[in-house]
N, C-alpha and C positions, 0 to 999 in steps of 0.2 A: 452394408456399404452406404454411405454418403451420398444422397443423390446430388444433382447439381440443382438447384434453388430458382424459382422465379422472383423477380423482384416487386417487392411489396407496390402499390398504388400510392402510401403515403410518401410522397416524396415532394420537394421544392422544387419551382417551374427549372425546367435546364437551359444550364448556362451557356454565352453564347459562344461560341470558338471562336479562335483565331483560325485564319486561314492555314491548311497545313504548310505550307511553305512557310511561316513565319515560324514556325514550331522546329527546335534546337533535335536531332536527331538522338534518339537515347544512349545514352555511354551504357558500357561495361565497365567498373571499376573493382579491384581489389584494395579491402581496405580491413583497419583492423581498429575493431571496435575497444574506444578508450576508457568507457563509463557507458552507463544506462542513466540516463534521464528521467524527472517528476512524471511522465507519463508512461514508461517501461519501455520507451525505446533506444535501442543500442545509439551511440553517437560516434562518429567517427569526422575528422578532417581529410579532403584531398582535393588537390588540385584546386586553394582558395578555399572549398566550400564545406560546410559544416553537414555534415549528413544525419538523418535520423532514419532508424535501422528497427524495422517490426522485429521480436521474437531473437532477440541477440544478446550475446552476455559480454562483460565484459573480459577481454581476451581470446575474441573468438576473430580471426581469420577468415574474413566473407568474401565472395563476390556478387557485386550490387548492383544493377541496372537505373541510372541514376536519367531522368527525362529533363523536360525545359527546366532548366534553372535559372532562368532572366529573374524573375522575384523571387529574390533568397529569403526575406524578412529572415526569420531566428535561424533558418537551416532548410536542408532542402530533404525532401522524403525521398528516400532510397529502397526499392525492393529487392529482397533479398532472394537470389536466387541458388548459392549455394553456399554451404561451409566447408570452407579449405580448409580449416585446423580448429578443433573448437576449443572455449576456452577452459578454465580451471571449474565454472560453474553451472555450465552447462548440462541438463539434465534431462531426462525421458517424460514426455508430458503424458499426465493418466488419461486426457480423454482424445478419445478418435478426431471428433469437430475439432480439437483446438488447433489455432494459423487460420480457421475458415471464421469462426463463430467469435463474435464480439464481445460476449461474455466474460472469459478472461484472458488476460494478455501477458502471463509470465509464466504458464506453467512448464517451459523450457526450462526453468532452473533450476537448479538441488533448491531442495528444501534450508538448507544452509546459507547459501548464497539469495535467497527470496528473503529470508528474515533479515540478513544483514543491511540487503537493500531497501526495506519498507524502515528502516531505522535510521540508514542514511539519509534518506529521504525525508523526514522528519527533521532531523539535524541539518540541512542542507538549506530547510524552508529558515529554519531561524538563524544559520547562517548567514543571511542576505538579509535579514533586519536586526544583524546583529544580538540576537538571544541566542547563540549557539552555544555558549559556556550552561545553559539549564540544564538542572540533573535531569535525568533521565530514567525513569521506572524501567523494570525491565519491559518487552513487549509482550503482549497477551494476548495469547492466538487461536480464533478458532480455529475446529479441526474439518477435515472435506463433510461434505452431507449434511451439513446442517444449515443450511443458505432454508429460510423458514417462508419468504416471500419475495414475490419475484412478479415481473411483467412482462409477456409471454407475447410473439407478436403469430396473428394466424391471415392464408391468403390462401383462397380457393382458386385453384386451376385445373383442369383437368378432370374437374367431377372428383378432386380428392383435395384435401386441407394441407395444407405446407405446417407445420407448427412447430415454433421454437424464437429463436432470440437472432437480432438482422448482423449479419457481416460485420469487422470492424470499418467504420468509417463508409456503409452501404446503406441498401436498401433493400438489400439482396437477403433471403431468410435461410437459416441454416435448418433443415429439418429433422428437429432433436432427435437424436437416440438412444444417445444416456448422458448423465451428468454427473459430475464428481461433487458438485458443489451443492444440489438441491437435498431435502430433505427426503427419503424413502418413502413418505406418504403424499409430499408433493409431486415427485417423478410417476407413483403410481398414477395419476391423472391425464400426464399428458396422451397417451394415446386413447383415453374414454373420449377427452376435448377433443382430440382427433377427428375422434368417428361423429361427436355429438357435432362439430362445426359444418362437416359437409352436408346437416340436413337446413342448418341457420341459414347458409351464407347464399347468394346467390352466387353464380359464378363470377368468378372475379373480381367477388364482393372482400374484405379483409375486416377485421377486428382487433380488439386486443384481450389479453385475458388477464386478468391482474389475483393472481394466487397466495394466500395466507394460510400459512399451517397454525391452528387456532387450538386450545383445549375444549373440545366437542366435536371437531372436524373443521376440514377446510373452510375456508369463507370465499367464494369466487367472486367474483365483479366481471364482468363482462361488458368492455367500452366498444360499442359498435354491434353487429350492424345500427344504420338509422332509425330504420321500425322494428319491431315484433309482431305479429298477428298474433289473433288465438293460439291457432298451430302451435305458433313456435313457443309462445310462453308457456304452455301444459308440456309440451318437452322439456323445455329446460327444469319446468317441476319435478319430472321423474328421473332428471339426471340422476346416478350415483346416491341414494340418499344414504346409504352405512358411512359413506365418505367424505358430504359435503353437507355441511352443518345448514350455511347458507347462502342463498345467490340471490345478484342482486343485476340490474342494468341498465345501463348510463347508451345513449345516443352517440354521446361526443364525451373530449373531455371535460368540456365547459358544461356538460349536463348534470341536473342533480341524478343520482342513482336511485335506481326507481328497484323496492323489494321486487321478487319475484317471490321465494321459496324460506320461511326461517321454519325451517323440522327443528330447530334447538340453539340454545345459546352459543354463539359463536366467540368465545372468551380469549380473555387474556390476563396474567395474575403479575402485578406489582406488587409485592411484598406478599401482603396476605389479603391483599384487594384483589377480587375479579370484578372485570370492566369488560365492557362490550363495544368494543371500536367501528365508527362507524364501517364500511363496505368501501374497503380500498384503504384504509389510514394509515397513514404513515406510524412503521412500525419499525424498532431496530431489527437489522437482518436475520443475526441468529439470536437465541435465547441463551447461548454461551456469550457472545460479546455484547448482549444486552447487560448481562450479571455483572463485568468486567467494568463498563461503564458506571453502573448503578453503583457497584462498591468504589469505585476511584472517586466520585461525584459526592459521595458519603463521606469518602475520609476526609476528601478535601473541606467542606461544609462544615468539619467539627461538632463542635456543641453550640452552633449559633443556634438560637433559642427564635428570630423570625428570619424568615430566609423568600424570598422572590425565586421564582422560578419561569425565564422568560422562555418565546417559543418552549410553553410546553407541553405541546403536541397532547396527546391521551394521556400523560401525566404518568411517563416512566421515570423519571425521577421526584415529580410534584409527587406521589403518593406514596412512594416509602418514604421520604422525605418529613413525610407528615405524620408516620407515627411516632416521631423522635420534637419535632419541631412546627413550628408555627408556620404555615406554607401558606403565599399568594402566587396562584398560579396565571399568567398571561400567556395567552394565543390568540391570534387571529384566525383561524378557522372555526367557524359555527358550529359544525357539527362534533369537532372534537370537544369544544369547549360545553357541548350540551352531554359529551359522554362522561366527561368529568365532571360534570356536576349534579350526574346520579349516583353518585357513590360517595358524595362530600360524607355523609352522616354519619358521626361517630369519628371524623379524621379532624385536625386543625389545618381545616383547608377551605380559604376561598378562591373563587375562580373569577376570570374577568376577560370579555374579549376587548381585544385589541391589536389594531394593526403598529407593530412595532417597528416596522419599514417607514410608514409615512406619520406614525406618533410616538416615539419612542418615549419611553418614561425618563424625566428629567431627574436631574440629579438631585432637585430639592424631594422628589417622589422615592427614589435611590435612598436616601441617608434616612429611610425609617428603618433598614436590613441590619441584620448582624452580617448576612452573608447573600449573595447576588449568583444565582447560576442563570447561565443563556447558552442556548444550544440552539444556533442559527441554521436556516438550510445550507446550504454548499458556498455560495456565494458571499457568505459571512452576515455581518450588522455592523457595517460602519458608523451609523448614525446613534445606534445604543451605544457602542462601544466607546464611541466620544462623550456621549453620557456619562456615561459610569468613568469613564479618567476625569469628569470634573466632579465626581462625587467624593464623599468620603465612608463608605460603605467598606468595614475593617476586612473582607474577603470577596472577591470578585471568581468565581469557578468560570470558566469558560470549555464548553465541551464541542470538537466540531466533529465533520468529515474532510475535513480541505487544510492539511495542512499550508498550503499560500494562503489561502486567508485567515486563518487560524493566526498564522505569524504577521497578517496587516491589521487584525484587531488585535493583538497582543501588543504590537509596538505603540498603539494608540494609548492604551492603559500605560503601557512603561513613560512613555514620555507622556503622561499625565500625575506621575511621581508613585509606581505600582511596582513591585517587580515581581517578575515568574519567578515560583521558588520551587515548583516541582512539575513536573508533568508525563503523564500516564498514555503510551501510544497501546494501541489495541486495534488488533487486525483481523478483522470479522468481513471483509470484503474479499474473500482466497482469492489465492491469483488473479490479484486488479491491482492500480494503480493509485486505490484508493487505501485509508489507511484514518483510524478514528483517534483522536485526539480528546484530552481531558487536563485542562493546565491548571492550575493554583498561581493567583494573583493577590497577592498582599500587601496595602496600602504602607508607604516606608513612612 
């Protein structure tokens, strides 16, 4: 059973109230959900106001306890307290936590009704800057249990470890007990983390754990506590060794990551490269929607003979890339840029760091490619992306996570004379609201 949660310490100073008497007394409203929304929440209209509905499908029959609504901005959040009639999509969610745990936020719906919606949702971003007529690949989907890394939030109370992932929209921790979405060798950890956290932490001390299922074993990073003593780092030495490759630990997040423990190579294979990513690097979720990616990003790329490769991270697409083609790979992160540039030898492949947020590569740098991939973090690259629509580089790839900004650097390219002419959704995020993207952009 589920116990009830304490709330994490990392939290933002709290905010101030209104006095209760200026506070609108909470309605009860019956309302029926007309659509689900780019974040997975049900929407529904009454009484004026635009509601948004946790865990609701469309055509489902709710009643919703709806609070202050003086600032509506886009809609007003509505908690759902019962289903009066559910809809046509509505389905049995696999895991116990899910409504408590932040993790995923759709798994109420058939599996039928989840695909259509992560596609509409796609269609719906380019809708609104007008690309919604582009073909559409079919979607490509991984399957439960294979989520490969994750970051894991832990809080000591009670002389025992809370550990799991916080509430949606809290600070409150759900403490795991199974997951439908993690990898069977990553799940086997959390309760060893368990027991190993109650000897780190102090009381009411917290952490984070940042887990990688790697070829050799796990790779852990552990951000917090602030110190280690002896003690504690000859522990964390004899954590698990059949299971955890290697550990490593960071203060803060602003800390470098400091080794603790490498028993062995802690890998990762692009093509027929193994590379060794630094402790915590950013890595695609699963190794199914990694492949999905990598081949979309291929087709799209063709036979271009030199090709850029921006944001590219440990170089999951820079390094297959490069046994076909002439690859210059750009990142601004130090450490990835130094993991890829132990395995250059024998690839046509150089590497370069650089901040492409505040220097992006101009377009007289652009027109040396046959073909330009960038795969920006969430928030897109507005500033390349205006680059590149004044370049004339014969192929632009663009790969994201955020379909909305996916579709505001897309319109950037189109109305700099580019047009989408195909693009690849892949959904390696299970039940989230998130959803990967890989488009082909073609100079007219």
């Amino acid at each position: 059973m589920t116990r009830p949660a304490p709330r994490s310490t990392k939290r933002s100073a709290p905010k101030r109230r209104p006095p209760a008497e200026a506070k609108a007394a909470p309605r009860l409203l019956d309302v029926t959900i007309t659509d689900v929304g780019a974040r997975g929440d049900g929407l529904a209209h009454e009484e004026g106001l635009r509601l948004f509905v946790p865990f609701t499908v469309t055509g489902d029959r709710v009643r919703v306890r709806v609070g202050d609504a003086a600032d509506k901005g886009e809609g007003v959040r509505a908690e759902l307290l019962e289903i009066l009639e559910p809809g046509p999509g509505r389905g049995t969610a696999p895991c116990r936590h899910f409504g408590r745990c932040g993790g995923c936020t759709l798994q109420h719906m058939t599996d039928e009704a989840y695909a259509a919606w992560t596609v509409g949702m796609v269609r719906g971003a380019l809708d609104r800057v007008g690309l919604g007529d582009t073909p559409l690949e079919p979607l490509s989907r991984t399957p439960p249990a294979a989520r490969r890394r994750a970051r894991f939030a832990a809080l000591k109370r009670g002389k025992r470890v809370w550990f799991g992932f916080n509430e949606r929209q809290s600070h409150r921790l759900v403490d795991l007990e199974e997951c439908p979405v993690l990898t069977p060798r990553l799940f086997a950890l959390v309760e060893p983390l368990r027991r190993l956290l109650v000897g780190l932490l102090p009381e009411g001390g917290d952490a984070d754990v940042v887990l990688t299922d790697l070829e050799g074993g796990a790779d852990l990073l552990l951000v917090g506590p602030r110190s280690l003593d002896r003690a504690a780092r000859e522990t964390l030495v004899g954590f698990e060794p059949e299971r955890v490759a290697r550990i490593a630990w960071q203060a803060t997040d602003r800390s470098a990551p400091e080794p603790v423990a490498n028993r062995r190579p802690a890998l990762v294979r692009f093509g027929d490269v193994l590379i060794q990513p630094p402790p915590g690097a950013f890595l695609q979720a699963s190794a199914a929607g990694e492949a999905a990616l990598v081949a979309a990003v291929g087709e799209a790329v063709g036979e271009a003979a030199r090709v850029a490769d921006l944001f590219a991270g440990i170089g999951t697409f820079s390094i297959p890339l490069a046994q076909r083609s002439a690859v210059h790979a750009v990142e601004g992160d130090e450490a990835a840029v130094a993991a890829v540039g132990r395995v250059v030898q024998g690839l046509r492949l150089t590497v370069e760091r650089r901040d492409l947020f505040e220097n992006p590569l101009t377009a007289k740098e652009l027109n040396r490619y046959d073909a330009v991939v960038f795969d920006p973090p969430r928030a897109g690259a507005a500033a390349q992306a205006a680059a590149l629509a004044m370049s004339k580089v014969p192929r632009v790839v663009g790969v994201s996570c955020n379909p909305t900004s996916f579709a505001r650097d897309a319109r950037l390219l189109v109305d700099g004379g580019y047009r989408l002419v195909r693009l690849w959704p892949v959904d390696q995020f299970l039940w989230s609201a998130h959803v990967e993207l890989v488009g082909l952009f073609e100079r007219e």
